[in-house]
N, C-alpha and C positions, 0 to 999 in steps of 0.2 A: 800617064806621063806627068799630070799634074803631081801627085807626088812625089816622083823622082826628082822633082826640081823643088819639092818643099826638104825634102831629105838633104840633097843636098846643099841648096842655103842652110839648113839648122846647123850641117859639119862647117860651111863656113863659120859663119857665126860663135858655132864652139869653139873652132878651132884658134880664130883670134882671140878669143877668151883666155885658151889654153897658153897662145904666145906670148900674151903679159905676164901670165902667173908660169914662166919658165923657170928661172931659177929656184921654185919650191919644187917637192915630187909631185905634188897634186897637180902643175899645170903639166908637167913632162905626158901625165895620162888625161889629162883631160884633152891635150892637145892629139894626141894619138887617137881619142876615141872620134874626134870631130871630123880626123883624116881619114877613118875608118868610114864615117858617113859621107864624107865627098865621095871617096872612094867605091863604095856600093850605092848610092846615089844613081854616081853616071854609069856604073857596069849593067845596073838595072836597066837603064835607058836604050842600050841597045839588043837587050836581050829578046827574043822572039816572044810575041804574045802566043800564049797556050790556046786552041780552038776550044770553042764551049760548044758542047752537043744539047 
């Protein structure tokens, strides 16, 4: 769980990165990639832990 919450602050973090540097191409993706880690960030969070045998 600890990671799921460092994952996703890093996509915050990029992603405001991304929101200054908008008007270049480089932030249009840099902001998409940060969104991308909010985004699997928090889908990981609720996903089922797998059993370990």
């Amino acid at each position: 769980m600890t990671a799921n919450w460092i994952v996703t602050i890093l996509g915050i973090i990029v992603s405001i990165l991304g929101y200054y540097l908008t008007p270049n191409a480089w932030g249009y993706g840099i902001l998409g990639f940060g969104i991308a880690h909010i985004l699997l960030g928090i889908i990981d969070m609720f996903r089922r832990p797998s059993s370990v045998r």
